[in-house]
C-alpha positions as CSV (number, residue, x, y, z in Angstrom):
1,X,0.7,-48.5,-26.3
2,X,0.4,-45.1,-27.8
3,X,-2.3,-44.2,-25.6
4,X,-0.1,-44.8,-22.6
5,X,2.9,-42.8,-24.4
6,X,0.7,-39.9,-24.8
7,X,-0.6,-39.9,-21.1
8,X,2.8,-39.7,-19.6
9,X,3.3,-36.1,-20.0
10,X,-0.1,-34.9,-18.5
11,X,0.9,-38.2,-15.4
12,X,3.6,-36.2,-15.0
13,X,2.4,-33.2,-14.5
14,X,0.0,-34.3,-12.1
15,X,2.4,-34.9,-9.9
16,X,4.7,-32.2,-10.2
17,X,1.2,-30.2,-9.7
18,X,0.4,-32.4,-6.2
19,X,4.1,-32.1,-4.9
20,X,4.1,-28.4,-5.9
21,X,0.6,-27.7,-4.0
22,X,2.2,-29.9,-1.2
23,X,5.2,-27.5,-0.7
24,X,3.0,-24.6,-1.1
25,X,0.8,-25.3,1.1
26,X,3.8,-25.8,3.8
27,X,4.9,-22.7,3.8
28,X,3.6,-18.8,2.8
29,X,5.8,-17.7,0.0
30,X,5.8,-13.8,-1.2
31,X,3.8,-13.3,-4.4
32,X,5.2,-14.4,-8.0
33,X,4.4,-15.4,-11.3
34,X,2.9,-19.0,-12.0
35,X,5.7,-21.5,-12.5
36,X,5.9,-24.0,-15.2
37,X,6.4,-27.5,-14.3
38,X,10.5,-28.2,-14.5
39,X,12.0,-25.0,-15.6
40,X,10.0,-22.8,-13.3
41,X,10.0,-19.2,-14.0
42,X,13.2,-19.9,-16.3
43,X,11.7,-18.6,-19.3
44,X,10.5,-15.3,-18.1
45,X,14.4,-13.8,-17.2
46,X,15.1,-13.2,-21.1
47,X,18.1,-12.0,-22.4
48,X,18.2,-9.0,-19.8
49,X,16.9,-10.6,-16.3
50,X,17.6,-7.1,-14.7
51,X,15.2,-6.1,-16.8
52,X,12.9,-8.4,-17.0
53,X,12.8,-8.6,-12.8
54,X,12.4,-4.5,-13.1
55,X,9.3,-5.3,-14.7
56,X,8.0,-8.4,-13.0
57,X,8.8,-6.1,-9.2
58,X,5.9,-3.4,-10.7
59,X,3.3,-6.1,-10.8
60,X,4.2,-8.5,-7.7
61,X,5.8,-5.7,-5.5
62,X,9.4,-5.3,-4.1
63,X,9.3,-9.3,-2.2
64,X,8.9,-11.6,-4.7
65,X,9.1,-15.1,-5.3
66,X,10.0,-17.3,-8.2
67,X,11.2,-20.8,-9.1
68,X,14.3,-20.9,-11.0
69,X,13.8,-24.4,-12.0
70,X,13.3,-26.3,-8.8
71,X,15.1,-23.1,-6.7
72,X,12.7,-21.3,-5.0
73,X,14.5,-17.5,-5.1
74,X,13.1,-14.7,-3.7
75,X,13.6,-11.0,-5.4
76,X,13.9,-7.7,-3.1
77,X,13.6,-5.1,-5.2
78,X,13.7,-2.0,-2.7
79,X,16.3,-0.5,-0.3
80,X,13.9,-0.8,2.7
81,X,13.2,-4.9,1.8
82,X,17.0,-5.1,0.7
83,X,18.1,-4.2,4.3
84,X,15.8,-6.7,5.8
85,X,17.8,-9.4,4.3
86,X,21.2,-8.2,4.7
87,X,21.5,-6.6,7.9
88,X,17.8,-7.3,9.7
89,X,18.0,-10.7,9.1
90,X,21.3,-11.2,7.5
91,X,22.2,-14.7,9.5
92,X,19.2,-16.7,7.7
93,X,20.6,-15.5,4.4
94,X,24.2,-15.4,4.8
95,X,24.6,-18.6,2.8
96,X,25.1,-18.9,-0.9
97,X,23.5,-21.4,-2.9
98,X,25.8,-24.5,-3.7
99,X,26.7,-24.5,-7.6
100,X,28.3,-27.6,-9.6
101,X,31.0,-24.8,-10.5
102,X,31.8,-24.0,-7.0
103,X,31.4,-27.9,-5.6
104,X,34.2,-28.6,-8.1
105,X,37.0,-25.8,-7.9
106,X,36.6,-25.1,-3.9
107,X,36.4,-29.1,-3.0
108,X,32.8,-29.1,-2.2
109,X,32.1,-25.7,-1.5
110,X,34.3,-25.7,1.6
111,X,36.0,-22.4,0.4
112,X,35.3,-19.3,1.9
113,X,33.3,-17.9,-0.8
114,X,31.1,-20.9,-1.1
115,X,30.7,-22.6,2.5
116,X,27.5,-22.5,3.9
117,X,27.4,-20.4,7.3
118,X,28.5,-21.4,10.7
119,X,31.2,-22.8,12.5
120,X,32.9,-24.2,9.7
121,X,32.7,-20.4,7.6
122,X,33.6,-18.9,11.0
123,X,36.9,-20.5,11.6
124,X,38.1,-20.1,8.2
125,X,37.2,-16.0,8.1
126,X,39.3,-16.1,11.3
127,X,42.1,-18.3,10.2
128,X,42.2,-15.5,7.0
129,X,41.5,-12.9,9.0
130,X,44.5,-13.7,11.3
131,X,47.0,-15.6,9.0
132,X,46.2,-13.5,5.6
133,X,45.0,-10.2,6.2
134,X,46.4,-8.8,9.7
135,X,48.1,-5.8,9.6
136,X,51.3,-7.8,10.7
137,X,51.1,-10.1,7.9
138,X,50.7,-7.7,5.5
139,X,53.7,-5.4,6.8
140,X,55.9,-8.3,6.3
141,X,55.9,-8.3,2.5
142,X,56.6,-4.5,2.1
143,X,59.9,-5.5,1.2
144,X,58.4,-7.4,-1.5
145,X,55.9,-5.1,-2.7
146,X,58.7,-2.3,-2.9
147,X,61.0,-4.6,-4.9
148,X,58.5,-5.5,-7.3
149,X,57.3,-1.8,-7.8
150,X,60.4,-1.0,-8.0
151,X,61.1,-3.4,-11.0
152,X,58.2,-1.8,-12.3
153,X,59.6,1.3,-12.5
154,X,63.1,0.2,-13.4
155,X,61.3,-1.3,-17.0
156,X,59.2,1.6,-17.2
157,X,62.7,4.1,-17.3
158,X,64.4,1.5,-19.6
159,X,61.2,1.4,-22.4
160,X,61.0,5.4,-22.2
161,X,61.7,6.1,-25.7
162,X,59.0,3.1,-26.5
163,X,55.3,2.3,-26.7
164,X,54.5,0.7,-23.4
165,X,51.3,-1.1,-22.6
166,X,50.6,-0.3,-18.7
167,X,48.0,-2.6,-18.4
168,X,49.6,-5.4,-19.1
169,X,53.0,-4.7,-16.6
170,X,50.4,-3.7,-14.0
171,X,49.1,-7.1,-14.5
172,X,52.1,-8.4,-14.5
173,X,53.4,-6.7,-11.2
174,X,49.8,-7.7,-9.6
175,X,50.5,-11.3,-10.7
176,X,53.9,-11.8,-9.2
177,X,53.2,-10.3,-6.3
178,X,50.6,-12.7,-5.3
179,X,52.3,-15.6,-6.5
180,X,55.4,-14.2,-4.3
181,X,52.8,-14.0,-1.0
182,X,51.1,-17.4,-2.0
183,X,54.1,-19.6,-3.4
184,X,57.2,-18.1,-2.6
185,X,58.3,-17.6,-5.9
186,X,57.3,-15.4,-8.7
187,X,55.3,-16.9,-11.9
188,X,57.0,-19.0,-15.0
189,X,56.3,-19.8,-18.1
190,X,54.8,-23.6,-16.8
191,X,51.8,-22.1,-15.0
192,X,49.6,-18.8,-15.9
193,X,48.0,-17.8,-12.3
194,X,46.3,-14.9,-14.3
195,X,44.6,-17.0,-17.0
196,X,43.8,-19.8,-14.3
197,X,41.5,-17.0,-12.1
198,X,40.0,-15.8,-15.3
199,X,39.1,-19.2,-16.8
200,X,37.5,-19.7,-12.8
201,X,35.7,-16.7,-12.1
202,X,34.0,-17.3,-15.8
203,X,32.9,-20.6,-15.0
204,X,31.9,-20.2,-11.5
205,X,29.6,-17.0,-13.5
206,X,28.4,-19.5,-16.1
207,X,24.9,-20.5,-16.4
208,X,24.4,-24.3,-15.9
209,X,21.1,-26.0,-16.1
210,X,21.8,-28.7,-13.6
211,X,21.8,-26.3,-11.3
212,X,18.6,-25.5,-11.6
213,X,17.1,-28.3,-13.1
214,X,19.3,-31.2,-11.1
215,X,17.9,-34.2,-12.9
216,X,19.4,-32.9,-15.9
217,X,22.7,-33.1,-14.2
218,X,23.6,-36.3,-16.1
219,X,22.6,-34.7,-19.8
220,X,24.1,-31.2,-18.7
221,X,28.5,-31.7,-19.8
222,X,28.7,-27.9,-20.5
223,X,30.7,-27.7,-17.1
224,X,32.4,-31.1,-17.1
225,X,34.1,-30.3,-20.5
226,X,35.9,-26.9,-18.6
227,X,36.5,-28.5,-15.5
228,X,38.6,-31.3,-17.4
229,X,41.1,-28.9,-18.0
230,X,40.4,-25.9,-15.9
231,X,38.9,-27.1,-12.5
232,X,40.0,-27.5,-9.9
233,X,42.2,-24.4,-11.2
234,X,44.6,-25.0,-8.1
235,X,45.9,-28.4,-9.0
236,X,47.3,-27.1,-12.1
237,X,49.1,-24.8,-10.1
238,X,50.3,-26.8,-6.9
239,X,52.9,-29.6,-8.8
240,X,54.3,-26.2,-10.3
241,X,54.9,-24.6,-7.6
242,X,55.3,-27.4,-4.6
243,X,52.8,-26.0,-2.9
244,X,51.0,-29.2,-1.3
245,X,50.0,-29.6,2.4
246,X,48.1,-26.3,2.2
247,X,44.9,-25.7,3.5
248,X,43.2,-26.8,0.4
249,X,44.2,-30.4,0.9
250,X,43.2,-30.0,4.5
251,X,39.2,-29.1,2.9
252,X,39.7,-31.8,0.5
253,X,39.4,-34.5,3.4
254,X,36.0,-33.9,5.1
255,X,36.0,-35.8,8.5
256,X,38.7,-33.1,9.4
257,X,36.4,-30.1,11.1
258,X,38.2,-26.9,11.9
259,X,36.2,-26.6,15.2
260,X,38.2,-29.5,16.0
261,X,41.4,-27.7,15.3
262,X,43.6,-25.8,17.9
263,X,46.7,-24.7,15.7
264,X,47.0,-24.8,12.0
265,X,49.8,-23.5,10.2
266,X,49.3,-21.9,7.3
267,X,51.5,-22.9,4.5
268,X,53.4,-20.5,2.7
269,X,56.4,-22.1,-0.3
270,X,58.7,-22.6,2.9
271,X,55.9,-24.4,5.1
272,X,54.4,-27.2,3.0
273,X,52.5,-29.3,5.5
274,X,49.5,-28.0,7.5
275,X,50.1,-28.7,10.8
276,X,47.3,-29.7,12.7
277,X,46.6,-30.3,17.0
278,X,43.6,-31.7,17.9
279,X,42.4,-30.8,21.3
C-alpha cells in the first residue's frame, strides 16, 4: 500500500509531462523558462514580478512565454513587440482573461471591463458611448455639477477660519455627483458608494490561486469570504437606492443578447425598468 502512495506523485507527473508535451507540440510558443508541474512559473515572479520579468526578458528576449499555473501568458517586454499586440494585432488580444473576482461582481464577466470581445462588448461600448458619455448627455447634468461645486464652495467660505481637509470634500463632491448621475439622489448614511468601489477595485486586484491553479478552486475561500459581504458591490447599493431594472439585471439573465436588442432604455432613478424591443 505504501509503495502505491509513494508512486502517485511521480504517476502524476507523468501525465501532467505527456499532456504538457501534447499541447506543446500543438502549437510554437515564444521562448520561456521551464515550468513546474501545477504552479507553472508561479514561483519565479517573487515579491517584485516587474522585476523579476526585467530579468527573465534579458535571458529569453522581449516575447516570452510562461505558465502562470495552467495560464499560458506571454510577456512583451519592448515598444516595438508591445505595438504588435496592441495596435498590429490588437483584435486577437483585445480580451481580458476571466477572473473569479470579475465572474462575481460584473455577473459573469458581462461588464464592460471584463466581457470577452465581439458583438456582445460592441453593443455595450455603444450603448455607453451613446447613453453615458455623449456630449449631450453630459451637458445635461451641468446644472448639477454647478450646484454641487457650488456647495463646495459655499462650505469652503463657511470653514474659513478652520482646518479643512480638501481631500476628503473633493471626495465627497466626486461621490455625490455620481450618485446624482447614476441614482438620482445624492448618497446617505445607509450605503457608502466610495467604500463599495474601493473594497471592488481591491478584490478584482487581488491575487487568487484558483485562478491560476482552477482545481484548487474548491480549497481557495480567500475570495468567497469578501464576496459574502462585498460582491456583487451593486446589490448593496440597488435596494438603497431603488435602482432595479437597470442594465445590470438585464446581464444577469444570459439568454438575453444585446444583438438581439433594438431599443434599450437606460435607467436612470426616474426610469427603473429596462425597456427592451426585440426585432
Amino acid at each position: 500500500m505504501f509503495c502505491y502512495l509513494a508512486s502517485l506523485p511521480l504517476l502524476l507527473v507523468a501525465i501532467w509531462s505527456f499532456l504538457h508535451l501534447r499541447r506543446k507540440n500543438g502549437r510554437k510558443l515564444p521562448p520561456g523558462p521551464l515550468a513546474l508541474p501545477f504552479i507553472g512559473n508561479l514561483h519565479m515572479l517573487g515579491h517584485l514580478p516587474h522585476r523579476s520579468l526585467q530579468n527573465l526578458a534579458k535571458k529569453y528576449g522581449p516575447i516570452m512565454s510562461m505558465k502562470l499555473g495552467s495560464k499560458v501568458a506571454i510577456i512583451v517586454s519592448s515598444p516595438e513587440a508591445a505595438e504588435l499586440f496592441l495596435k498590429t494585432h490588437d483584435i486577437l488580444f483585445a480580451s481580458r482573461p476571466k477572473i473569479q473576482a470579475s465572474d462575481i461582481m460584473s455577473y459573469g464577466s458581462r461588464g464592460l471591463a471584463f466581457s470577452e470581445y465581439g458583438p456582445y462588448w460592441r453593443n455595450v461600448r455603444r450603448l455607453c458611448t451613446s447613453e453615458l458619455l455623449s456630449v449631450a448627455k453630459i451637458d445635461s447634468y451641468a446644472g448639477m455639477r454647478k450646484e454641487e461645486v457650488e456647495g463646495l464652495v459655499g462650505r469652503l467660505r463657511a470653514a474659513r477660519e478652520e482646518v479643512v481637509d480638501v481631500t476628503e470634500l473633493v471626495e465627497r463632491l466626486i461621490e455625490d455627483m455620481t450618485c446624482r448621475m447614476v441614482f438620482g439622489r445624492r448618497g446617505d448614511d445607509r450605503f457608502d458608494l466610495k467604500s463599495v468601489v474601493r473594497e471592488a477595485v481591491d478584490l478584482v486586484g487581488a491575487f487568487n490561486v484558483a485562478d491560476f491553479v482552477p482545481f484548487l478552486g474548491p480549497f481557495d475561500l480567500q475570495v468567497d469570504r469578501g464576496q459574502s459581504s462585498t460582491l456583487p458591490p451593486w446589490d448593496r447599493i440597488r435596494p438603497v437606492t431603488g435602482a432595479y431594472g437597470c442594465l445590470a439585471s438585464v446581464s444577469q439573465d444570459a439568454t438575453i443578447s444585446l444583438t438581439e436588442v433594438s431599443t434599450i432604455s437606460v435607467c436612470s432613478a426616474n426610469q427603473k425598468v429596462v425597456s427592451l424591443s426585440h426585432e
